[in-house]
Steps between C-alpha positions, in 0.01 A plus 500: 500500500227271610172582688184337552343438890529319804234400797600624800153365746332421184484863362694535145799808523689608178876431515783654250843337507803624299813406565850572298853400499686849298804535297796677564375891450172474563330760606769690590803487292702398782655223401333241770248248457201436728173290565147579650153345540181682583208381654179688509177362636171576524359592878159442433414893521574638178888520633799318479780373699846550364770278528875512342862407519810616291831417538841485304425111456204368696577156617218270477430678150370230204391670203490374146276692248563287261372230669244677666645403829526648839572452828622708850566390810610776730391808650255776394475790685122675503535880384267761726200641340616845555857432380571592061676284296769647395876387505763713434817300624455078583622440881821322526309214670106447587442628894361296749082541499236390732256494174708244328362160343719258569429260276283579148457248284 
């Protein structure tokens, strides 16, 4: 996890960013593998904006926490203020979004 803020027009917003790359099992006991990063940032009224992509394998995925290192290029989809998180069963593939980044670095 890392967190700290950014300046977006000179006013300082909180950011949280945790990204993962899970063995086979995990969390489910299915047998499959799978990656995610989540973005959450600050939206300069005591809210946030929530941002997050999972998938099997995400291409564009660099993470060594060993190293300390990390990197992502590729999409992130924003997730609705009204909608939970709460995943019962990963897609097959990631649908096609109008809220999607796409490039983060």
């Amino acid at each position: 996890m890392l967190s700290g803020k950014v300046l977006q027009d000179g006013n300082p917003l909180e950011f949280f960013l945790v990204s993962g790359v899970h063995d086979k099992d995990f969390p489910w006991g299915d047998g499959e593998i799978f990656s995610d990063v989540l973005l959450v940032i600050g939206d300069g009224t005591a809210g946030y904006g929530r941002f997050a992509v999972t998938q099997r394998v995400l291409e564009g995925l660099k993470l060594n926490v060993g190293k300390g290192t990390f990197e992502y290029r590729g999409p992130i989809f924003e997730i609705p203020r009204d909608m939970p998180l709460l995943f019962q069963k990963l897609p097959a593939r990631i649908p096609n979004s109008s809220n999607a980044w796409p490039n983060l670095i």
